[in-house]
PDB file of N, CA, C and O in Angstrom:
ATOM      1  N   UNK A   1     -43.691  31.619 -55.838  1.00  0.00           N
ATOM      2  CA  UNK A   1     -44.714  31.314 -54.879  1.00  0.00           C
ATOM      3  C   UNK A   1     -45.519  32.575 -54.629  1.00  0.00           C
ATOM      4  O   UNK A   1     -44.961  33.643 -54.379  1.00  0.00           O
ATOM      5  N   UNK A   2     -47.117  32.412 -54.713  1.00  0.00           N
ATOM      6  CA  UNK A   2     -47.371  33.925 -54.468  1.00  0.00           C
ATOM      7  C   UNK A   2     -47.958  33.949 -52.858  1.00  0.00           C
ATOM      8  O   UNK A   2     -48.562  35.020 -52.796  1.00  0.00           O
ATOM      9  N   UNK A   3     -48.061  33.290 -51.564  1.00  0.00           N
ATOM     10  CA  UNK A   3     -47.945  33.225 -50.887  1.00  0.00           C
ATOM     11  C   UNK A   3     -47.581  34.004 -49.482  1.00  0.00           C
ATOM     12  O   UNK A   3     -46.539  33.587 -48.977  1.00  0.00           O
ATOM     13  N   UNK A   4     -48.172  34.947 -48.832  1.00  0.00           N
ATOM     14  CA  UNK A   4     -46.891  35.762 -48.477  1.00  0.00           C
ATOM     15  C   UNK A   4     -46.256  35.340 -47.361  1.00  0.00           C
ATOM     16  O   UNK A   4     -46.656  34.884 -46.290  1.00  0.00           O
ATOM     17  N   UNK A   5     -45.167  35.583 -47.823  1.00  0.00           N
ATOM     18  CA  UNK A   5     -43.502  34.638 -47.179  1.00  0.00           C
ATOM     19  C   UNK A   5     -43.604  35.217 -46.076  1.00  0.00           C
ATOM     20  O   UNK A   5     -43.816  34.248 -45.348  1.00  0.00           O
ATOM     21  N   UNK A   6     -43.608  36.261 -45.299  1.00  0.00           N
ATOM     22  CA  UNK A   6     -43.692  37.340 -44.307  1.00  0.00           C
ATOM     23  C   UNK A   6     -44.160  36.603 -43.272  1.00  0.00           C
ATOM     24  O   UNK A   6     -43.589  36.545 -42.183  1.00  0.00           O
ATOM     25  N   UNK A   7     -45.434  35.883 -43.615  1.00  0.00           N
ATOM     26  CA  UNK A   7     -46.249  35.508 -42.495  1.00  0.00           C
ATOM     27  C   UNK A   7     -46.501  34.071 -42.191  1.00  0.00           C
ATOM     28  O   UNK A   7     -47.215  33.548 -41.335  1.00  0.00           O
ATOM     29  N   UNK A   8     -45.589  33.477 -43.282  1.00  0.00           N
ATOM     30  CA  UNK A   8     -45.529  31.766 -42.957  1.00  0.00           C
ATOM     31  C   UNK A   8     -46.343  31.338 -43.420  1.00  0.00           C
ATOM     32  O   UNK A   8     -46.158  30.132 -43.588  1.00  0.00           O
ATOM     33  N   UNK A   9     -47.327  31.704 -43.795  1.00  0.00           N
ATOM     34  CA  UNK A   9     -48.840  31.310 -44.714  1.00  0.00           C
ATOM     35  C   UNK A   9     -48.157  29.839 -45.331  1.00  0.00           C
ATOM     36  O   UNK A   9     -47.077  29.708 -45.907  1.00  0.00           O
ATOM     37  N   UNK A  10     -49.298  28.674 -44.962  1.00  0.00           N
ATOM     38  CA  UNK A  10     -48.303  27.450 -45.861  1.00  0.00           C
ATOM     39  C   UNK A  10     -48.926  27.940 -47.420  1.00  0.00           C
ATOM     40  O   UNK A  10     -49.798  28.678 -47.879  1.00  0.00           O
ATOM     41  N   UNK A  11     -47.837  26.988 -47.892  1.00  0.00           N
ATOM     42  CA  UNK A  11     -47.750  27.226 -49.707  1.00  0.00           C
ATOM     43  C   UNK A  11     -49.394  26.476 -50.367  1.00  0.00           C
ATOM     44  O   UNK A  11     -50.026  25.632 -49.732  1.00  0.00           O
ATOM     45  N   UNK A  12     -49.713  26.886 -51.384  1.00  0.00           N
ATOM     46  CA  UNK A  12     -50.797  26.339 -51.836  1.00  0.00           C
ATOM     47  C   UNK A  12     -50.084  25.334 -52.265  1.00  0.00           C
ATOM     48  O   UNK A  12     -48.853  25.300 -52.286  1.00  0.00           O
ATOM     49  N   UNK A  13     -51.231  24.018 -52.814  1.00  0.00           N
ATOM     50  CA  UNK A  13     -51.343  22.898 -53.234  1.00  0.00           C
ATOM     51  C   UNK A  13     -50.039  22.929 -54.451  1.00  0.00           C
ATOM     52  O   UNK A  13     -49.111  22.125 -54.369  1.00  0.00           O
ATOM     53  N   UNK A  14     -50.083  23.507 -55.076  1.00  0.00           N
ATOM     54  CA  UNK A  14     -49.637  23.656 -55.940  1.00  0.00           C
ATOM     55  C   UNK A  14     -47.896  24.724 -56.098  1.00  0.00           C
ATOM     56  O   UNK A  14     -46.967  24.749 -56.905  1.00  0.00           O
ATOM     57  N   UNK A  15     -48.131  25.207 -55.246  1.00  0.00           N
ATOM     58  CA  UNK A  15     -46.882  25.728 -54.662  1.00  0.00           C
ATOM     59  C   UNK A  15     -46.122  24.244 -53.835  1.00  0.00           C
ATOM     60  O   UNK A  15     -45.035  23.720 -54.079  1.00  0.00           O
ATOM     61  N   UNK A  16     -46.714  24.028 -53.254  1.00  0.00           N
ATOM     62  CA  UNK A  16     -46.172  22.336 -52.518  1.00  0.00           C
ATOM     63  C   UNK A  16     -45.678  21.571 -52.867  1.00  0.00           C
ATOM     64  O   UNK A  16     -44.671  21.125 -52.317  1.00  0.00           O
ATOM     65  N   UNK A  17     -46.539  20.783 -54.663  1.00  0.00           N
ATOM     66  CA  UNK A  17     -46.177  20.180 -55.265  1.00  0.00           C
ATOM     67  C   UNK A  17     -44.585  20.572 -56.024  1.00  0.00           C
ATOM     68  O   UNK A  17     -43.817  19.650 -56.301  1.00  0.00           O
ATOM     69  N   UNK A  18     -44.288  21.737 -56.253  1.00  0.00           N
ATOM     70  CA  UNK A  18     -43.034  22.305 -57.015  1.00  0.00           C
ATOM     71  C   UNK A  18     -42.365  21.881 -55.423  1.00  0.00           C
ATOM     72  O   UNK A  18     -41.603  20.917 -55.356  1.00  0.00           O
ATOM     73  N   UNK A  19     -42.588  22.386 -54.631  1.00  0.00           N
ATOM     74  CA  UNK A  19     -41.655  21.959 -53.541  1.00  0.00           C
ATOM     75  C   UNK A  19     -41.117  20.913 -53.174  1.00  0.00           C
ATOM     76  O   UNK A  19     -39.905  20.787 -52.998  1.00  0.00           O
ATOM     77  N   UNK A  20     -42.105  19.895 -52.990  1.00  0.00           N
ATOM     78  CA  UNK A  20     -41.975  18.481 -52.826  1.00  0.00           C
ATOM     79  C   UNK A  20     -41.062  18.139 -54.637  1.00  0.00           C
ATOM     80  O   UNK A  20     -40.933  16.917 -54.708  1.00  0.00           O
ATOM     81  N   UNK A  21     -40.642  18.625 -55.572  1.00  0.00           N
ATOM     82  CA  UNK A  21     -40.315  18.062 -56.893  1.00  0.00           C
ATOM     83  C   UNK A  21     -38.850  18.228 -56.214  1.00  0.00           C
ATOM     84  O   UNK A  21     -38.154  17.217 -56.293  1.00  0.00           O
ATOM     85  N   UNK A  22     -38.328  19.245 -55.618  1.00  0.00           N
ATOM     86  CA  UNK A  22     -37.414  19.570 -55.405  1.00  0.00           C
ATOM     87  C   UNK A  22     -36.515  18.696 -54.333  1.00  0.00           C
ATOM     88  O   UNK A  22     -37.089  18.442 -53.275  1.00  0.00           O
ATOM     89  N   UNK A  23     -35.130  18.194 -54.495  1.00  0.00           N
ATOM     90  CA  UNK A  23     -34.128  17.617 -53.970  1.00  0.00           C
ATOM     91  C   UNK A  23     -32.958  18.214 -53.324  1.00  0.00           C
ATOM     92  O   UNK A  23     -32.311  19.108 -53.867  1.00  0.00           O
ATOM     93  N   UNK A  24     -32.640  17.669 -52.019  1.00  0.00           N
ATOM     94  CA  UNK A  24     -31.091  18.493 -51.724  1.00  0.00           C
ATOM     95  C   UNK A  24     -30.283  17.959 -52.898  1.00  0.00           C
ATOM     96  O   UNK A  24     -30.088  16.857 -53.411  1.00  0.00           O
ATOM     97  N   UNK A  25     -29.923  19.134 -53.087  1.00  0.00           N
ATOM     98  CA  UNK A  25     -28.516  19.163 -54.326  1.00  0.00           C
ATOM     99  C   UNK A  25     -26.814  18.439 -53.902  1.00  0.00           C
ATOM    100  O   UNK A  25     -25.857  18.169 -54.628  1.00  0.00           O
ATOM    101  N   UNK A  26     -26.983  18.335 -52.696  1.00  0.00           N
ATOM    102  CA  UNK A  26     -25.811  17.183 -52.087  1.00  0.00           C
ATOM    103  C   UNK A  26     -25.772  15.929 -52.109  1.00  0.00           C
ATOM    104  O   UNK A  26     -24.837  15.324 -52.632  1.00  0.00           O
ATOM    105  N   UNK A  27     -27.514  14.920 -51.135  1.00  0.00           N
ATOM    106  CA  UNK A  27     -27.992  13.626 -50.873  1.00  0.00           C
ATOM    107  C   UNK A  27     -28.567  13.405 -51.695  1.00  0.00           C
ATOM    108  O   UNK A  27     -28.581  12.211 -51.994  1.00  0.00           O
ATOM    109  N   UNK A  28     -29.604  14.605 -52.801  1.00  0.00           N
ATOM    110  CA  UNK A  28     -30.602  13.476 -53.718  1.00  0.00           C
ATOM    111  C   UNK A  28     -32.074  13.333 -52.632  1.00  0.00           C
ATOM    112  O   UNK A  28     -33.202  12.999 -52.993  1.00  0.00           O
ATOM    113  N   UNK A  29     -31.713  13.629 -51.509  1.00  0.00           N
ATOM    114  CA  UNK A  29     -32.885  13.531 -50.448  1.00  0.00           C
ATOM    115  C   UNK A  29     -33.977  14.722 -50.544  1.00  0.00           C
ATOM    116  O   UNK A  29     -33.771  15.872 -50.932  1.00  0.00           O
ATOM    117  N   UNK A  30     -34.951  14.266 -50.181  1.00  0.00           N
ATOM    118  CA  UNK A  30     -36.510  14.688 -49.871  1.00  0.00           C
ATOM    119  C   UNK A  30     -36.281  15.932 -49.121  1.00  0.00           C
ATOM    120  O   UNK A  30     -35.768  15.743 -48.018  1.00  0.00           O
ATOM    121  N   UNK A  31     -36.490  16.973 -49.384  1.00  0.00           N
ATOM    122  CA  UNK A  31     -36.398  18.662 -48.392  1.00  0.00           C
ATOM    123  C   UNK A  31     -37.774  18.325 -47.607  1.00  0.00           C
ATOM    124  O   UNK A  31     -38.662  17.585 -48.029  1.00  0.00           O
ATOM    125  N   UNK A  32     -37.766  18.865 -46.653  1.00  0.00           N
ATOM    126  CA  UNK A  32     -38.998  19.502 -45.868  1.00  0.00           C
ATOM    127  C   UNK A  32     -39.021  20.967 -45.649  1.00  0.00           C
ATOM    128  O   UNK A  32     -38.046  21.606 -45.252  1.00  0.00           O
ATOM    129  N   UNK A  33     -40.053  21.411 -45.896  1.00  0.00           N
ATOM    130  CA  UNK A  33     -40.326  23.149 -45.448  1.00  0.00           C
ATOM    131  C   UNK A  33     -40.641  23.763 -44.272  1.00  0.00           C
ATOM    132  O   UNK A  33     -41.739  23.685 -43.721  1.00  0.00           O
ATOM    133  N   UNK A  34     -39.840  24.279 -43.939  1.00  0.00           N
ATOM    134  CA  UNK A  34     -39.745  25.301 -42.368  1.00  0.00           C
ATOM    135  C   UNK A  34     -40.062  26.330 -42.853  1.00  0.00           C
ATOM    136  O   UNK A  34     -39.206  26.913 -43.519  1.00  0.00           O
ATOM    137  N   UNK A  35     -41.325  26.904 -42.714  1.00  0.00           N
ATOM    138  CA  UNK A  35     -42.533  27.642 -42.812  1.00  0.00           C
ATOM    139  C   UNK A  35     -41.914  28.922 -41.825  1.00  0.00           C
ATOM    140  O   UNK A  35     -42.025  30.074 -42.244  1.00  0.00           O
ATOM    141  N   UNK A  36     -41.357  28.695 -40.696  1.00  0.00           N
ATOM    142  CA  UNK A  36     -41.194  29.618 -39.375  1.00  0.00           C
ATOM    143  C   UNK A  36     -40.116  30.343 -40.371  1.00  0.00           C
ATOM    144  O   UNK A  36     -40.437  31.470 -40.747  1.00  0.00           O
ATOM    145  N   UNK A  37     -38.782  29.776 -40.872  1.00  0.00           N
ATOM    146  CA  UNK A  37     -37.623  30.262 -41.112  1.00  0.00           C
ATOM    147  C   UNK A  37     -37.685  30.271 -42.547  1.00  0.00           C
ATOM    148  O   UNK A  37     -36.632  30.707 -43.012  1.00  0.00           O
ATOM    149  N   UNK A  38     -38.623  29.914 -43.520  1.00  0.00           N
ATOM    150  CA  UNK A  38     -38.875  30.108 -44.966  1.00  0.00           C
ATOM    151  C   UNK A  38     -37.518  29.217 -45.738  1.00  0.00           C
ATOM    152  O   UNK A  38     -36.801  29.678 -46.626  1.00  0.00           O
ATOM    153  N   UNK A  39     -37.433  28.117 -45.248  1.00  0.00           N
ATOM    154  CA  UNK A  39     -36.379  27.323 -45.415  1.00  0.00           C
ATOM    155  C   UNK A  39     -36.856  25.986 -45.880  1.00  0.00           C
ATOM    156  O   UNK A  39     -37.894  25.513 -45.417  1.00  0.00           O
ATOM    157  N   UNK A  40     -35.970  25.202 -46.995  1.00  0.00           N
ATOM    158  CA  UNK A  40     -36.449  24.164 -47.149  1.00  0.00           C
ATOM    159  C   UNK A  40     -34.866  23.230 -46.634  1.00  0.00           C
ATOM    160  O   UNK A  40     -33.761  23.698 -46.910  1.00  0.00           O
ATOM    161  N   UNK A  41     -35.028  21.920 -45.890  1.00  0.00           N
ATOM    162  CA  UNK A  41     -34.710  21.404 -44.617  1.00  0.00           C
ATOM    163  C   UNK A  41     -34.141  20.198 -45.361  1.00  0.00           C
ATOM    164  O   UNK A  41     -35.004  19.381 -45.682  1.00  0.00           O
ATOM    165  N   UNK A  42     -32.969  19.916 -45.687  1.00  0.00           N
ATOM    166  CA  UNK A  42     -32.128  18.903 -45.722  1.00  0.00           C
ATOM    167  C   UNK A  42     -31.334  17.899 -44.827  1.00  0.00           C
ATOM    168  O   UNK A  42     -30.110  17.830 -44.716  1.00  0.00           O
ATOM    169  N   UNK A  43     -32.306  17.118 -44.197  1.00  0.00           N
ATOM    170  CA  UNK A  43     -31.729  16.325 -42.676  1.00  0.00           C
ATOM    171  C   UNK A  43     -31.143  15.749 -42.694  1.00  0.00           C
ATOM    172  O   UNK A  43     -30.529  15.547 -41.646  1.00  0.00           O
ATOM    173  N   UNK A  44     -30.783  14.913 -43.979  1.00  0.00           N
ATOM    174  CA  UNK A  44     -29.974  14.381 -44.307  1.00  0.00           C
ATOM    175  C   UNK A  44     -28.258  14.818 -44.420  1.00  0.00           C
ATOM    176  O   UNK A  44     -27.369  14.365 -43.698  1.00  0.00           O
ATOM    177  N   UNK A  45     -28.097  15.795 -45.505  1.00  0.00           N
ATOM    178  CA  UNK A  45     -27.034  16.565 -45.531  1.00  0.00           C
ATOM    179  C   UNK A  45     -27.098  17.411 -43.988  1.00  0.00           C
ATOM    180  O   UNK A  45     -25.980  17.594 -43.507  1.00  0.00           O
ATOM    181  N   UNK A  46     -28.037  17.839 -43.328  1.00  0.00           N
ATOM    182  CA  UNK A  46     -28.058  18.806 -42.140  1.00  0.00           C
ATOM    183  C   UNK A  46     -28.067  20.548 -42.997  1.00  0.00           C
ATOM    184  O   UNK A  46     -27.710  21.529 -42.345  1.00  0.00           O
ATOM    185  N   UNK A  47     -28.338  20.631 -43.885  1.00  0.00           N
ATOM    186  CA  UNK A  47     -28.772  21.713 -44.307  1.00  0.00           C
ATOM    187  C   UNK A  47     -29.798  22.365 -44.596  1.00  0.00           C
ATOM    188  O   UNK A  47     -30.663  21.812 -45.274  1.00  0.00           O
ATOM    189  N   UNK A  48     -29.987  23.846 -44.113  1.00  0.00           N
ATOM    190  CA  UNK A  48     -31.169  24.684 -44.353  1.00  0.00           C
ATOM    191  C   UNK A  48     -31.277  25.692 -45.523  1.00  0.00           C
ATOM    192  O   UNK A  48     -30.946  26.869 -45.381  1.00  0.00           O
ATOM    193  N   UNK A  49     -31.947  24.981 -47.163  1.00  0.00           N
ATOM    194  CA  UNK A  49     -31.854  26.371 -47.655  1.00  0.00           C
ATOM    195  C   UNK A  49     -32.555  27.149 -47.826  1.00  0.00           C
ATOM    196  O   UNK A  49     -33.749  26.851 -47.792  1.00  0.00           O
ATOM    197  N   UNK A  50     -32.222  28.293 -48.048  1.00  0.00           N
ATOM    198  CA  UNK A  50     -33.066  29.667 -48.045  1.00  0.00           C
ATOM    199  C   UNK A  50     -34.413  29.717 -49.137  1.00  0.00           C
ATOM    200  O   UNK A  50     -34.334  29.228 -50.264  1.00  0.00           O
ATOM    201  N   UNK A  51     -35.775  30.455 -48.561  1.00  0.00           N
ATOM    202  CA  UNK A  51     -36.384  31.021 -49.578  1.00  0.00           C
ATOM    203  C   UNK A  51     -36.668  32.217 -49.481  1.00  0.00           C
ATOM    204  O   UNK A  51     -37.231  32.766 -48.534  1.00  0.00           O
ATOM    205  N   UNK A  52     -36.171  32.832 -50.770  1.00  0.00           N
ATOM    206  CA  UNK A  52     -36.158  34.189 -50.908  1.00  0.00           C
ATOM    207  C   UNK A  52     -36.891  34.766 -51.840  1.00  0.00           C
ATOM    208  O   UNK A  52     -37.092  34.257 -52.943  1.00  0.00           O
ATOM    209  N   UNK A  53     -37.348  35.879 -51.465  1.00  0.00           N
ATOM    210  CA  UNK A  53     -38.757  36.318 -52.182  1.00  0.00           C
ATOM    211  C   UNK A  53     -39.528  35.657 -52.967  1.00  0.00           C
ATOM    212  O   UNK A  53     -40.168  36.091 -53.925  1.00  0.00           O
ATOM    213  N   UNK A  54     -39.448  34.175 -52.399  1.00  0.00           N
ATOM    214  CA  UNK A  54     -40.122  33.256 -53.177  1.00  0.00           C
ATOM    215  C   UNK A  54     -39.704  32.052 -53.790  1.00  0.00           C
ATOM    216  O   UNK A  54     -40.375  31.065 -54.091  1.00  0.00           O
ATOM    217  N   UNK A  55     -38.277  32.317 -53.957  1.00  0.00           N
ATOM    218  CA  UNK A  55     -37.562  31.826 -54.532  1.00  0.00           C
ATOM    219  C   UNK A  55     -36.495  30.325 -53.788  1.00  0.00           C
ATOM    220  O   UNK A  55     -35.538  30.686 -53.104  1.00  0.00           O
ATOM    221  N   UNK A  56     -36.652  29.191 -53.911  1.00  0.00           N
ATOM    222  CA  UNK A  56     -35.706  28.814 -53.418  1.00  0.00           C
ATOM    223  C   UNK A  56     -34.398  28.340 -53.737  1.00  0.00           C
ATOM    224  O   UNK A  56     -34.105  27.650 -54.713  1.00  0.00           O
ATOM    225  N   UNK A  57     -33.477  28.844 -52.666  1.00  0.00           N
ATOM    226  CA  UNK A  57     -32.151  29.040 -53.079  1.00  0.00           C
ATOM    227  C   UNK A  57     -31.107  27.820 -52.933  1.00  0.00           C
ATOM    228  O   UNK A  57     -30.227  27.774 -52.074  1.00  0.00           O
ATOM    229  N   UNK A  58     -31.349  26.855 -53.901  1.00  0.00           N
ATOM    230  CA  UNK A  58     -30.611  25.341 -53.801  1.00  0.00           C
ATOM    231  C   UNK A  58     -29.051  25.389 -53.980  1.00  0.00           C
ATOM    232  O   UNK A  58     -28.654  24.350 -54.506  1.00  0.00           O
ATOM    233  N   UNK A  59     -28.491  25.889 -53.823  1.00  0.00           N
ATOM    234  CA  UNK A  59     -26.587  26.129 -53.898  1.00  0.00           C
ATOM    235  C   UNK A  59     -26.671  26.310 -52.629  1.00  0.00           C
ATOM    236  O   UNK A  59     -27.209  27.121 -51.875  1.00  0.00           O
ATOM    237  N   UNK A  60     -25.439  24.541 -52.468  1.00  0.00           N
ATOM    238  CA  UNK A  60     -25.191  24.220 -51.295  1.00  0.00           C
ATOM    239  C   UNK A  60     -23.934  26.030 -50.385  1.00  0.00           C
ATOM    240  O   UNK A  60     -23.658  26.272 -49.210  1.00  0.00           O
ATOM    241  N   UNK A  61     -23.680  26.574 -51.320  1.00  0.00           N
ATOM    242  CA  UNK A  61     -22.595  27.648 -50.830  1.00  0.00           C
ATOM    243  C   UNK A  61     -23.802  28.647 -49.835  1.00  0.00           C
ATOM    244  O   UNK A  61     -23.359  29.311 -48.898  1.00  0.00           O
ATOM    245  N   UNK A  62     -25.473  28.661 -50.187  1.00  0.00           N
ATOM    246  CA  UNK A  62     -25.856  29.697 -49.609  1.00  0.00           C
ATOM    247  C   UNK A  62     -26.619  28.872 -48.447  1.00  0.00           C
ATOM    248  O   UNK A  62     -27.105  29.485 -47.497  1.00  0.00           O
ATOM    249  N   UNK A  63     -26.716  27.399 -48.551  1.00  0.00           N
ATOM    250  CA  UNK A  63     -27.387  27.167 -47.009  1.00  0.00           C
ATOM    251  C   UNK A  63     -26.671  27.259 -45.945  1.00  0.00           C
ATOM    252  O   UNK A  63     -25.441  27.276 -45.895  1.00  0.00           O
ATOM    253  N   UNK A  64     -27.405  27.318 -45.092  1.00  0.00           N
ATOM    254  CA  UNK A  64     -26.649  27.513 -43.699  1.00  0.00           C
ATOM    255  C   UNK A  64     -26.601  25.986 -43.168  1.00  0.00           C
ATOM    256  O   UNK A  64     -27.352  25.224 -43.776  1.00  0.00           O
ATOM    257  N   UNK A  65     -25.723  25.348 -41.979  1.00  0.00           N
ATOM    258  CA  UNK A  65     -25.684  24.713 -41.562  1.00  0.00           C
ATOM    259  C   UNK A  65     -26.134  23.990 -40.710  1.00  0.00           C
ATOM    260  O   UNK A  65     -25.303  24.031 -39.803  1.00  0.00           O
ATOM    261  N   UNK A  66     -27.480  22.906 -40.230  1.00  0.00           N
ATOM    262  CA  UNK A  66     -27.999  22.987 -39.217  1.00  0.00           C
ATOM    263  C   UNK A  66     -27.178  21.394 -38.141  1.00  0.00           C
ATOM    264  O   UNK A  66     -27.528  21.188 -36.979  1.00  0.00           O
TER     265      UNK A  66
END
């Protein structure tokens, strides 16, 4: 994502679309992006995972629990 993560800036169109492709790796369910916490939002499972320097981090071992 070239975006900068720092400041919550939402993702371009096209940064979005890769986002939206993406699934919790537990339910199979639809993520949403938390922009504030650079997290993409599994409500289903109740998990938050990380994005890191861009990167998002889908191994259920590194989300946190919401």
């Amino acid at each position: 994502m070239t975006h900068d993560e720092s400041s919550g800036t939402p993702p371009t169109t096209t940064e979005r679309r890769m986002l939206e492709a993406l699934v919790c790796p537990r339910t199979q369910s639809v993520l949403r992006y938390d922009p504030s916490n650079q997290e993409l939002i599994s409500d289903q499972a109740q998990l938050a995972f990380p994005i890191r320097d861009g990167i998002p981090i889908m191994l259920i071992s590194a989300a946190r629990t919401i």
